[in-house]
C-alpha positions as CSV (number, residue, x, y, z in Angstrom):
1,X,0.0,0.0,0.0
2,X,0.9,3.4,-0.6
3,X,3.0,5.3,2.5
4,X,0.2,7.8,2.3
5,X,-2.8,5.6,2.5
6,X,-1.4,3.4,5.3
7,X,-0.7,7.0,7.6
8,X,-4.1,7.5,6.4
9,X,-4.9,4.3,7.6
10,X,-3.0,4.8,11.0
11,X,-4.6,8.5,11.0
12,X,-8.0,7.1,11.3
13,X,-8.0,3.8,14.1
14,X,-9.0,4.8,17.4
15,X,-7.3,2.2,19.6
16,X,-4.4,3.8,20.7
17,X,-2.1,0.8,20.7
18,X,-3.1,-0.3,17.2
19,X,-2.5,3.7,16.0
20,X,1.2,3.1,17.7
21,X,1.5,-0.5,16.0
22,X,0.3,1.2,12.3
23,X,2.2,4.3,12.6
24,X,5.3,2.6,12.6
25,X,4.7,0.4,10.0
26,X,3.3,3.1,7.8
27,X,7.2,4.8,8.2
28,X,9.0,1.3,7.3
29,X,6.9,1.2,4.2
30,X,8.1,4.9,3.6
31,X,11.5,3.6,3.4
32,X,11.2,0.7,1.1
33,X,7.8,2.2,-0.8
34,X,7.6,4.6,-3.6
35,X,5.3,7.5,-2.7
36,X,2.5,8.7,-4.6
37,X,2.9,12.1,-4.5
38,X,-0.7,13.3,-6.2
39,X,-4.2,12.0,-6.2
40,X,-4.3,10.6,-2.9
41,X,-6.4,12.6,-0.9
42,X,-10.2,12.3,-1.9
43,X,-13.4,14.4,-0.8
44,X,-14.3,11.5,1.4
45,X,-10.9,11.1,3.6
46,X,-11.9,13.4,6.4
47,X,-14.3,10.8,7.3
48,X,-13.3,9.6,10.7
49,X,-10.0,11.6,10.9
50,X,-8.9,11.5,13.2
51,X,-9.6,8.4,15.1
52,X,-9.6,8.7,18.9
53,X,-10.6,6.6,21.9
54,X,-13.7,7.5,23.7
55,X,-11.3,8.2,26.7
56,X,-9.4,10.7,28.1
57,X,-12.6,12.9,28.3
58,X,-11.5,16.0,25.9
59,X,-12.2,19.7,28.0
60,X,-11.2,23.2,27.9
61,X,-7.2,23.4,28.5
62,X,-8.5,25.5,31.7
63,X,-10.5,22.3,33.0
64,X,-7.6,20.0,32.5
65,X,-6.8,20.1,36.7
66,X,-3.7,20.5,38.5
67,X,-0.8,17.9,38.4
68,X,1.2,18.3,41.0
69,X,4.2,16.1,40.9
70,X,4.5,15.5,44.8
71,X,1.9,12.9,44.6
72,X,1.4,9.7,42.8
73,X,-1.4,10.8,41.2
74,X,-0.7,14.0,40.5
75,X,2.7,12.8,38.8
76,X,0.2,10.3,37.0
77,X,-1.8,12.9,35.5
78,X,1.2,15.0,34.6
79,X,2.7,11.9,33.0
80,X,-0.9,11.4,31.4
81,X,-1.0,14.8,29.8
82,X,2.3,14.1,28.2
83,X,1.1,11.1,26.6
84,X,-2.0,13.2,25.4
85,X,0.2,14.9,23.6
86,X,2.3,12.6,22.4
87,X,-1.0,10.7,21.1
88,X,-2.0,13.8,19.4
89,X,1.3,14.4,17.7
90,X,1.0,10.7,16.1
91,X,-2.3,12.3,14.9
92,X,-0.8,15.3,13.6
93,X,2.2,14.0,11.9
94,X,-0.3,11.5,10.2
95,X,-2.3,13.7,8.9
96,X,1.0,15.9,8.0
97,X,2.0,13.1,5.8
98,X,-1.5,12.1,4.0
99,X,-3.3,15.3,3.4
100,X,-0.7,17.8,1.1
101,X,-0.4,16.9,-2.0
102,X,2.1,18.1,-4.5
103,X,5.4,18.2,-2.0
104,X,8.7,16.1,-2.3
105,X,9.2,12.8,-1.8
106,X,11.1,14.4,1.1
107,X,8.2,15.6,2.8
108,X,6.5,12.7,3.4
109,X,9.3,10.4,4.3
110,X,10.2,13.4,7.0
111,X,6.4,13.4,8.4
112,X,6.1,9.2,8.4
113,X,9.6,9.9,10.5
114,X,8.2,12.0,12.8
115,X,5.1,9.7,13.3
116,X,7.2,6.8,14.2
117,X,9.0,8.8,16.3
118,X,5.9,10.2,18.5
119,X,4.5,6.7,18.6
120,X,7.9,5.4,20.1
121,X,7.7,8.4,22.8
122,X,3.8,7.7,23.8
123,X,5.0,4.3,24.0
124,X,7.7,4.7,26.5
125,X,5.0,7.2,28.6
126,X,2.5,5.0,28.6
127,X,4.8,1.7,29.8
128,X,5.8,4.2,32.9
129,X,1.9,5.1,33.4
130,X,0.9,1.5,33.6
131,X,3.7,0.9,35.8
132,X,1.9,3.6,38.3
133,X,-1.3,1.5,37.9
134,X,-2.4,4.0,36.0
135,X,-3.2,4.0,32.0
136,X,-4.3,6.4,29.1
137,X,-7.7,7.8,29.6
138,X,-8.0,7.8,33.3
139,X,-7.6,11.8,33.5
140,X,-8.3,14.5,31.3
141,X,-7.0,16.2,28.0
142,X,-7.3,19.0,26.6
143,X,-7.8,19.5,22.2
144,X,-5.8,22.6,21.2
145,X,-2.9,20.8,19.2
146,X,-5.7,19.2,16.8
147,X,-8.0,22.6,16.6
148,X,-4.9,24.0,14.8
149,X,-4.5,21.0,12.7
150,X,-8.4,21.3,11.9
151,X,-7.9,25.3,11.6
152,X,-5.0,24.8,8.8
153,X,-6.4,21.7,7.0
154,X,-6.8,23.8,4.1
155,X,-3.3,25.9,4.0
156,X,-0.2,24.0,3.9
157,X,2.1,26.9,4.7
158,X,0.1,27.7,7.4
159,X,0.4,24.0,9.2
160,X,4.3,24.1,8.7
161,X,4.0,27.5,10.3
162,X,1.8,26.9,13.7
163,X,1.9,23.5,13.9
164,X,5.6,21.8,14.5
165,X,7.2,25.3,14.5
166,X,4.3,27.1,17.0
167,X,2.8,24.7,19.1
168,X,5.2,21.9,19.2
169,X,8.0,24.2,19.4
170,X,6.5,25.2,22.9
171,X,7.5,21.9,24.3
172,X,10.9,22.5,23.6
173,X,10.3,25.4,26.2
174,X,8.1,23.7,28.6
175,X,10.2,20.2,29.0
176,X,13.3,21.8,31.0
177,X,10.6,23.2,33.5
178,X,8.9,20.1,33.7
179,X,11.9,17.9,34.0
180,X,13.3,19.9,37.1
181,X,10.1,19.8,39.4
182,X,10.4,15.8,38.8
183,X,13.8,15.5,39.4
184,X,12.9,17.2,42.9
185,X,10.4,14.7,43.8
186,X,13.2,12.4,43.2
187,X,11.0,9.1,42.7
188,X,12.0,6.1,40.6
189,X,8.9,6.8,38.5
190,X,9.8,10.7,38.1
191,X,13.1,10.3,37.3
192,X,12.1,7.9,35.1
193,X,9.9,10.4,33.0
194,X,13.1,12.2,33.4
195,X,14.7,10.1,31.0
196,X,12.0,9.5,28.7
197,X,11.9,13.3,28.4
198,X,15.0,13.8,27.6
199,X,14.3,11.6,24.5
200,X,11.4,13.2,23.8
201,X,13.2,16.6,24.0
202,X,16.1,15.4,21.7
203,X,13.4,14.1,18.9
204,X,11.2,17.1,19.4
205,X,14.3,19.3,18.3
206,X,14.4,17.5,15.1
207,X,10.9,17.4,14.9
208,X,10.6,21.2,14.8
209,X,13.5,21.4,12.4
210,X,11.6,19.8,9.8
211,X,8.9,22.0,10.2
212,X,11.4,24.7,9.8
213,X,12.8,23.5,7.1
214,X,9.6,22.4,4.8
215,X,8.0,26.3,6.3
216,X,11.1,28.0,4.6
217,X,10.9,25.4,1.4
218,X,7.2,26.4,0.8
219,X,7.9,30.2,1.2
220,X,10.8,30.2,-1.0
221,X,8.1,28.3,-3.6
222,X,5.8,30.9,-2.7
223,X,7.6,34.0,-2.8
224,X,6.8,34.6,0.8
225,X,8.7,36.0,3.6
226,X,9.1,33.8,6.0
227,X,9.4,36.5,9.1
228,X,6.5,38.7,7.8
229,X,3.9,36.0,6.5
230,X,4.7,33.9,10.0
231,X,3.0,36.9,11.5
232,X,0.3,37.6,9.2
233,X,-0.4,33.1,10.2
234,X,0.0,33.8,13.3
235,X,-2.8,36.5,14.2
236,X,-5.1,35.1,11.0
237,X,-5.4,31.6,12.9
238,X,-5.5,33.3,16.5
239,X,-2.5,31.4,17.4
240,X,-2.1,30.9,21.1
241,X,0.0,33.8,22.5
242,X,4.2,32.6,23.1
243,X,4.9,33.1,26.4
244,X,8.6,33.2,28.0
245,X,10.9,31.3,29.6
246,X,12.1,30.3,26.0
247,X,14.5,27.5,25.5
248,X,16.8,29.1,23.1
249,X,19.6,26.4,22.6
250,X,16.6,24.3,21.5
251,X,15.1,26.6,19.7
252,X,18.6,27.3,17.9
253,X,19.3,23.9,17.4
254,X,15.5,23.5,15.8
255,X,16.8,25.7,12.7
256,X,15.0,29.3,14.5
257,X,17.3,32.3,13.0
258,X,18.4,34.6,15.4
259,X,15.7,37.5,13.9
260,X,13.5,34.6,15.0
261,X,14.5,34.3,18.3
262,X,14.4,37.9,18.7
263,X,10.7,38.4,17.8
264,X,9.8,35.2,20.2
265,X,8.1,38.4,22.4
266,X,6.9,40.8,20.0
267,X,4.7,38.5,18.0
């Protein structure tokens, strides 16, 4: 089958261990598969994209509840809202990799990547969260990384721009922060999800970079400027606000430029 059509495939199956199981194997056929490039998305696709358990229970990002990490369940829900996001970024690179059509071979291979990648890290966080007797779906999450997706479904340049390079690029600023309050609770569990983020934070780099780099590829195509149009995205989509501390090593390392960096506030 097609790459496309199996992260299609993968895109649309609820069970979170069979998206994991599909994921992967849709980015193993992306290495040994030609890719068909046009005339795979149809009118019909959207239909049950994407596919989704009936749990966690999906509210507002303000009802999501504390998590503090001084208790076991409050490190289980922080560890939970992690793997919410790591489920969603499956999702997302998924549906990176089967909607566009008309971009390089390149782009697709680079999206299956990422895919296999975010199913590896939800993975490793759910293992640790069964391990706490906990698993995914017994707290909360919150939708906002797939209302952008939904938002730019339509605009290519506009998913490269506030999708891996906007909101996912926030983790790159949040992980550090997160990764110190475990390591002072200082319990094999949290330092635990210590390691696993560090993993995560080392893929997320290169995650962001692609994003980067296909975002600067389309604007080239486009005649856009990448500085100015990110803006015009940013406020047309009602982006979520960037808010400091900002990793910048990370962010340096993710392919930002240093005029980049410097509008980080002024957005």
């Amino acid at each position: 089958m097609d790459p496309r059509l199996s992260a299609l495939n993968a895109l649309r199956l609820q069970d979170p261990d069979q998206k994991v199981t599909a994921a992967r194997a849709a980015a193993a056929d992306a290495t040994r598969l030609p890719i068909k490039t046009h005339g795979v998305r149809t009118v019909h696709d959207d239909a049950g994209v994407p596919g989704r358990p009936a749990r966690p229970l999906r509210v507002a990002a303000t009802d999501v509840g504390r998590r503090s990490p001084f208790t076991t369940e409050g490190r289980a829900a922080l560890i939970h809202s992690i793997c919410h996001i790591e489920f969603n970024a499956i999702n997302l690179a998924l549906d990176a990799a089967w909607r566009f059509d008309g971009m390089p071979d390149a782009y697709y291979r680079d999206w299956l990547q990422v895919a296999d990648e975010e199913a590896g890290h939800f993975r490793m966080l759910h293992s640790l969260l069964n391990g706490m007797g906990f698993r995914y779906g017994d707290f909360t999450g919150h939708d906002g990384l797939w209302m952008m997706c939904e938002k730019t479904k339509g605009d290519i340049v506009a998913r490269m721009a506030l999708v891996p390079r906007t909101l996912e690029a926030r983790g790159l600023d949040a992980t550090p922060l997160i990764q110190a309050k475990l390591r002072r609770v200082a319990t094999p569990d949290s330092l635990r999800a210590v390691q696993i983020l560090d993993v995560i934070l080392r893929d997320e780099i290169g995650h962001v970079a692609i994003g980067n780099r296909w975002y600067r590829w389309l604007c080239d195509r486009d005649g856009l400027d990448p500085i100015s149009h990110y803006r015009v995205l940013y406020r047309l989509y009602e982006a979520p606000r960037l808010r400091a501390p900002f990793n910048i090593e990370a962010r340096e390392l993710a392919g930002f430029t240093s005029e980049e960096i410097a509008a980080l506030s002024h957005i």
